[in-house]
C-alpha positions as a printed NumPy array, in Angstrom:
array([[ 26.259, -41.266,  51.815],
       [ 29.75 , -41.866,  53.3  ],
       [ 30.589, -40.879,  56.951],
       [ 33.372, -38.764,  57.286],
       [ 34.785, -40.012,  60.365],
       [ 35.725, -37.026,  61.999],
       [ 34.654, -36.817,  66.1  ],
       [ 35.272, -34.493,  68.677],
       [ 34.943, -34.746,  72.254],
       [ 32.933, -31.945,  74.687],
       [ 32.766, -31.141,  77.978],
       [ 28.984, -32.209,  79.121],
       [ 27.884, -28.929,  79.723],
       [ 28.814, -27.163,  76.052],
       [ 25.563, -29.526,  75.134],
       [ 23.937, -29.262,  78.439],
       [ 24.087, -25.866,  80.379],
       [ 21.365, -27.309,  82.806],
       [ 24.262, -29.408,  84.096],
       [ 26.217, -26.1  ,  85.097],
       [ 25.802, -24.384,  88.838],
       [ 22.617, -22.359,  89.84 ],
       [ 23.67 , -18.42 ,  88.803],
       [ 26.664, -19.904,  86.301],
       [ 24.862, -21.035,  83.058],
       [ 25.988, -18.681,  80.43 ],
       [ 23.256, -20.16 ,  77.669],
       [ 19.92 , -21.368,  77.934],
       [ 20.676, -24.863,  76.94 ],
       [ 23.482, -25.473,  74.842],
       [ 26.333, -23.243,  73.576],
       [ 24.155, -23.229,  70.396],
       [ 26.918, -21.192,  68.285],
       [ 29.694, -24.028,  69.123],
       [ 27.371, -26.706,  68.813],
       [ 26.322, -25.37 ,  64.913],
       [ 29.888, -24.366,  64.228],
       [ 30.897, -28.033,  65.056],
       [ 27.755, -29.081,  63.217],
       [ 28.365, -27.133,  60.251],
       [ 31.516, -28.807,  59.872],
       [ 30.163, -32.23 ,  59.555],
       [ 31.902, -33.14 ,  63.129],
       [ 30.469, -35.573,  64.964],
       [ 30.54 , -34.688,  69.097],
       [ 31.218, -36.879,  71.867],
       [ 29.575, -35.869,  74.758],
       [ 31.585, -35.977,  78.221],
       [ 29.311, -36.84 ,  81.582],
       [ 29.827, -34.441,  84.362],
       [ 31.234, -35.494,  87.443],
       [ 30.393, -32.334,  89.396],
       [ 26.693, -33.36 ,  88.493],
       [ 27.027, -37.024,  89.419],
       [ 29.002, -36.19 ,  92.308],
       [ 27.123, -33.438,  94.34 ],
       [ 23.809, -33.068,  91.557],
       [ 22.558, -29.336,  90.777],
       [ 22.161, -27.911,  93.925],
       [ 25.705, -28.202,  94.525],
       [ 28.33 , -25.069,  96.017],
       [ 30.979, -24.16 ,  93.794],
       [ 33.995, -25.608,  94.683],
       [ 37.642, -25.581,  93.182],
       [ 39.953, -28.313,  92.071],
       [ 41.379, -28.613,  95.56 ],
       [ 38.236, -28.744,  97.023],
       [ 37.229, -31.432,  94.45 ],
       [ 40.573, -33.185,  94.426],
       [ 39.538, -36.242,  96.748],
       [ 40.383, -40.063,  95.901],
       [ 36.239, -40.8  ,  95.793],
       [ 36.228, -37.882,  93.432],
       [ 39.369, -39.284,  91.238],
       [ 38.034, -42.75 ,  91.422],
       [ 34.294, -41.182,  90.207],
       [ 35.944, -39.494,  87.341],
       [ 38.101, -42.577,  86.071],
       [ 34.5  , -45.116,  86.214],
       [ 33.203, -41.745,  84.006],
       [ 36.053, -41.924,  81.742],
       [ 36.222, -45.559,  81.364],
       [ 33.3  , -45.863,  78.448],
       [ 34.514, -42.351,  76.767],
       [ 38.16 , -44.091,  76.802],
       [ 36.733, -47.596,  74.741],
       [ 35.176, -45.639,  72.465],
       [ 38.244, -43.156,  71.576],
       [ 39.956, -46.503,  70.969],
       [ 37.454, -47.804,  69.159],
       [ 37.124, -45.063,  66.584],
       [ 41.295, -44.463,  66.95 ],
       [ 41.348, -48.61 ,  65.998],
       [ 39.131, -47.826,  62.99 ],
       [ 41.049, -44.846,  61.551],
       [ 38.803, -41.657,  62.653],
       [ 39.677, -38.364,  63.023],
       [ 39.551, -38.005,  66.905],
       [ 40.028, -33.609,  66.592],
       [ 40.644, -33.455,  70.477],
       [ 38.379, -32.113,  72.998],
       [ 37.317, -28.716,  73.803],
       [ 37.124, -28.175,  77.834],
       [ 36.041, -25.042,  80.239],
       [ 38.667, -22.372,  81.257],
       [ 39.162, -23.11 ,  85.017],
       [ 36.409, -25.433,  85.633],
       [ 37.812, -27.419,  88.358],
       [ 36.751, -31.028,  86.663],
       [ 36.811, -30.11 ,  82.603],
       [ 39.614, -27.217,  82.593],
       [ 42.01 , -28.852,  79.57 ],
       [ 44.546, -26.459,  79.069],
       [ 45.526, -24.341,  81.973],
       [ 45.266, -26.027,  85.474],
       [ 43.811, -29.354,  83.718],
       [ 40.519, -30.368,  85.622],
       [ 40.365, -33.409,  87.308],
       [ 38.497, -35.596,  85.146],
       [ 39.889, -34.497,  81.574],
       [ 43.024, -35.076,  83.687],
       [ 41.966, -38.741,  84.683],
       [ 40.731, -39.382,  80.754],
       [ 43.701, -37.794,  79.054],
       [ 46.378, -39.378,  81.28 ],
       [ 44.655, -43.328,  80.202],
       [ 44.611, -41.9  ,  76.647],
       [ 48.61 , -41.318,  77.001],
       [ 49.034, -44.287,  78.151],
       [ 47.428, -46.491,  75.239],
       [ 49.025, -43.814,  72.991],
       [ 46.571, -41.517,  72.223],
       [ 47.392, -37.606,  72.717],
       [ 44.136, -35.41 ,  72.945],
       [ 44.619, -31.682,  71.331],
       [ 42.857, -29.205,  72.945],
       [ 41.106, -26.027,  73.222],
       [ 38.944, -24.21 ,  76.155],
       [ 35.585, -22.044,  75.95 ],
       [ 36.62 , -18.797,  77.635],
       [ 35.413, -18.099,  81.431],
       [ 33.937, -15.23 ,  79.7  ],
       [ 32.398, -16.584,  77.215],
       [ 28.878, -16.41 ,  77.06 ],
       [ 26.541, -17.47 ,  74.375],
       [ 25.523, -14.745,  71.529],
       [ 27.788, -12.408,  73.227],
       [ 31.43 , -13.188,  71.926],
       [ 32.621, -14.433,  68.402],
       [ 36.532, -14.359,  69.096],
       [ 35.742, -18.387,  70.613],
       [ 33.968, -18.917,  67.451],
       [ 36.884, -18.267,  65.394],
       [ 39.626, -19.474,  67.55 ],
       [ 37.301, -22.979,  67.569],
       [ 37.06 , -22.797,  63.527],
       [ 41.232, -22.263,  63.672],
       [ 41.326, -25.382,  65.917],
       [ 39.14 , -27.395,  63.19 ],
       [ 41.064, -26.265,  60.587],
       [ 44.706, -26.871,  61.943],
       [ 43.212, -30.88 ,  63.244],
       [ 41.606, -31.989,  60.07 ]])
């Protein structure tokens, strides 16, 4: 059997809601339905950490990007990055498929489209740098799992238009 070198990355909590704030999680463990659409596709996932978990654990507040945006915090989030960033370059040395990541609307750390959160904006600024531009898509503040297909589709489109 041959790999088909094909990765994506994932904010930690897509594969870990446990990881979320108390009152927040929108699935019981992982986005199952993103997880098996990425699965079903033969995509291999790369699993962010979480910061906000590292940071403050579960019993944290909520807080938003300004709250968060500290230098401990930015230094926190670049150590985090730093083994995500080898292997992208790794794989991107090798010749795999790196699809881009898929982030959380308006999470203050993992946000990768709108308002970039601070750590995807810590990893994807190194990436830049060593020439490596992430594509990306974000679950949908209000998504929650079982309930909505529209992310489902709009993730399949994003597959389709990166491989």
């Amino acid at each position: 059997m041959r790999r088909n070198k094909t990765l994506i990355l994932t904010a930690h909590c897509i594969l870990n809601q446990n990881s979320v704030l108390h009152d927040w999680e929108r699935a019981k463990g992982p986005f199952t339905k993103i997880v098996q659409t990425l699965i079903s596709e033969d995509i291999s996932i790369i699993q962010l950490p979480c910061p906000e978990f590292a940071y403050l654990g579960p019993d944290r507040a909520p807080k938003t990007k300004l709250e968060y945006d500290s230098p401990e915090y930015r230094a926190l989030c670049k150590k985090l990055a730093q083994p995500i960033i080898d292997q992208v370059l790794t794989y991107h040395k090798h010749d795999y498929n790196i699809l881009g990541l898929v982030g959380i609307e308006n999470s203050p750390t993992c946000d990768s489209n709108l308002q970039k959160g601070i750590f995807v904006e810590e990893l994807t600024n190194i990436l830049r740098l060593k020439g490596i531009i992430l594509r990306s898509i974000d679950i949908p503040e209000q998504y929650v799992e079982g309930c909505n297909t529209n992310f489902k589709k709009a993730l399949e489109l994003f597959i389709h238009q990166s491989t």
